[in-house]
C-alpha positions in Angstrom: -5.7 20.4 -28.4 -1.6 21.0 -27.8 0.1 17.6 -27.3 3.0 17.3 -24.2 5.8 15.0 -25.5 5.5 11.7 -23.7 8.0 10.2 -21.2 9.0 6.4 -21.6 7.2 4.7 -19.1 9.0 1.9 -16.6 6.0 -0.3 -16.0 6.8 -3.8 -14.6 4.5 -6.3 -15.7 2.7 -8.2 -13.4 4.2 -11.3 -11.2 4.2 -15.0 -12.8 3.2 -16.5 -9.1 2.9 -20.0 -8.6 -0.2 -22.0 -9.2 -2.0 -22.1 -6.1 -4.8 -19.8 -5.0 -2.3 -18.4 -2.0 0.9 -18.0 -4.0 -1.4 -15.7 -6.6 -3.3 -13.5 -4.5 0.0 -12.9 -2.1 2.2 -12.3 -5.3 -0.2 -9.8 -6.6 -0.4 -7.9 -3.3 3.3 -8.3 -2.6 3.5 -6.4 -6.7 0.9 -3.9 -5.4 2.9 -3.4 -2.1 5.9 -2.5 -4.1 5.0 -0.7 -6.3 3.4 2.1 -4.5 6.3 2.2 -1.9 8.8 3.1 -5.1 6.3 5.3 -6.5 6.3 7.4 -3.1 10.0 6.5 -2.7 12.1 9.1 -3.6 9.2 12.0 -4.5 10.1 15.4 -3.4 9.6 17.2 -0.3 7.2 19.4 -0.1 5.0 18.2 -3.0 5.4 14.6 -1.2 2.9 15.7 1.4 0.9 18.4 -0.6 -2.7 17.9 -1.3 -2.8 16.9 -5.3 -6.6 16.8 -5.4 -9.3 19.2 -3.6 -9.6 16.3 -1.4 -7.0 16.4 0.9 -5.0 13.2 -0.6 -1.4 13.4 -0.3 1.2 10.6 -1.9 2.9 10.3 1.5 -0.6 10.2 3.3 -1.2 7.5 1.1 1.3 5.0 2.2 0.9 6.1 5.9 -2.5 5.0 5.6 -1.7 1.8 3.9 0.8 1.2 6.3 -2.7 1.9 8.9 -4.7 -0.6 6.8 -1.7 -3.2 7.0 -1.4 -3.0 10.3 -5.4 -3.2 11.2 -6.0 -6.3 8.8 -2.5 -8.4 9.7 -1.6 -7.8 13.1 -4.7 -7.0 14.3 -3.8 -3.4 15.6 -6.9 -1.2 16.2 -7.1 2.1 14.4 -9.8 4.6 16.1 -9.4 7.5 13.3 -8.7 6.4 9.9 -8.9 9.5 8.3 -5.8 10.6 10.6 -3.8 8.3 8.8 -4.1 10.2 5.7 -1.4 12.5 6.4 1.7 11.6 8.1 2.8 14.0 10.5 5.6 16.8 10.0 8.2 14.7 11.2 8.1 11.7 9.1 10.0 12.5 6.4 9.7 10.0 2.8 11.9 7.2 3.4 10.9 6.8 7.0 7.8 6.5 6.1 8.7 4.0 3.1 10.6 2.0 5.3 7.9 2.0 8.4 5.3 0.9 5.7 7.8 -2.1 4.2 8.8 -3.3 7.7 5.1 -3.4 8.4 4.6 -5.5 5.2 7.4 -8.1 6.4 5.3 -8.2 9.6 2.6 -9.2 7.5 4.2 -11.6 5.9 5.7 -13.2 8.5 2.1 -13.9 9.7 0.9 -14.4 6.3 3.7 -18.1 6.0 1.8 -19.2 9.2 -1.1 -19.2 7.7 -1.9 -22.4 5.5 -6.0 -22.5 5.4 -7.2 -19.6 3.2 -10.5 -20.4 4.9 -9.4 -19.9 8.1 -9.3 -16.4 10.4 -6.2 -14.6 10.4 -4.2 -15.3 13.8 -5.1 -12.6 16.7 -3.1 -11.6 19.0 -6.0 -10.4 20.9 -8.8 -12.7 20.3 -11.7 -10.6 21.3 -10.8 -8.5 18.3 -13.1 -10.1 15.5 -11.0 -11.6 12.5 -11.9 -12.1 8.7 -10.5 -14.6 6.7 -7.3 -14.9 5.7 -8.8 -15.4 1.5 -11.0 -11.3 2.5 -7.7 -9.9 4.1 -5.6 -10.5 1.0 -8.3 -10.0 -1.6 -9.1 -6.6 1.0 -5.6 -5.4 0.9 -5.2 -6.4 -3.2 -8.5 -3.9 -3.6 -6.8 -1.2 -1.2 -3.7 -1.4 -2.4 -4.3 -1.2 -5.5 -6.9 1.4 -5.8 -4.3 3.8 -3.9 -1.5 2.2 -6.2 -3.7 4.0 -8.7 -4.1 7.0 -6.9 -0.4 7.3 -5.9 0.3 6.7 -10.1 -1.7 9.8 -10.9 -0.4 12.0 -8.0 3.6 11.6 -9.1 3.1 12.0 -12.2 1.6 15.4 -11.6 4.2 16.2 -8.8 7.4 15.8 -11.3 5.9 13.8 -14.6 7.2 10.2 -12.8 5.8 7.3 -14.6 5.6 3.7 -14.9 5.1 1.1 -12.3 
C-alpha cells in the first residue's frame, strides 16, 4: 500500500481545570467548544458546506447545528427541526457562522456562572419548558460536542489535509 507523507499535526493537549467536578466538566466542553470552532474557522468556501460523507454532513452544518444544540440545552430555545440545522443556509458565510456559534457559547456561559448546584435544573426562561440538570447539560454537550469535534477532525482534513486540534 503507497504511503502519503504526513503533515505535523497542531494538537493541543487537553485543559489542566481546577479540581472541582464543575471547573472539569466546563473546562473540557469549553476545549471541545474551541476546538471545533477553529477547525471550521477559516476552511474554504465551497468545500466548507459540501457534503464530505454520503450522508449529507457538512463542516459548517456542523457548527450550525451545535450552535442549535447550545442554544436548546442553555437558553432553553426550542428547536422544532433538528435536521435543518445541519446546513446553514446560503447566506451564512464561515466566520459568521463561527462567531454566531461563540457568542452563543458566551450566552451559555454567562448562564452556566449562575449556576452553583450541579444537581439542580438549568435556569428557564420559560418554565413550562422541561429542564435537565445542569451535571446532563454539560456531560450532554461534552458527548455532542465532542463526537462532532471528531466528525469535524475528519472532514478538514479531507477538505485541504488540516490537522491537529
Amino acid at each position: 500500500m503507497p504511503t502519503t507523507p504526513r503533515r505535523a499535526r497542531r494538537d493541543t493537549p487537553p485543559p489542566r481545570t481546577g479540581h472541582t467536578e464543575a471547573e472539569v466538566l466546563r473546562g473540557f466542553l469549553d476545549y471541545l467548544r474551541h476546538s471545533i470552532a477553529a477547525k471550521v474557522e477559516g476552511a474554504p468556501e465551497p468545500a466548507v458546506r459540501t457534503a464530505g460523507v454520503p450522508s449529507g454532513t457538512n463542516l459548517l452544518g456542523l457548527l450550525n447545528h451545535l450552535d442549535g444544540v447550545e442554544r436548546a440545552t442553555f437558553l432553553g430555545e426550542r428547536v422544532t427541526d433538528w435536521q435543518s440545522t445541519f446546513h446553514a443556509t446560503p447566506a451564512d458565510s464561515v466566520a459568521e457562522v463561527v462567531a454566531r456559534y461563540r457568542e452563543t457559547v458566551e450566552r451559555a456561559n454567562d448562564v452556566l456562572d449562575g449556576c452553583a448546584d450541579l444537581g439542580a435544573p438549568l435556569p428557564r426562561p420559560r418554565p413550562d419548558i422541561p429542564a435537565p440538570s445542569v451535571r446532563w447539560a454539560l456531560t450532554h454537550l461534552i458527548e455532542e460536542t465532542g463526537r462532532h469535534a471528531g466528525h469535524a477532525d475528519i472532514l478538514r482534513e479531507l477538505i485541504d489535509g488540516a490537522t491537529g486540534r
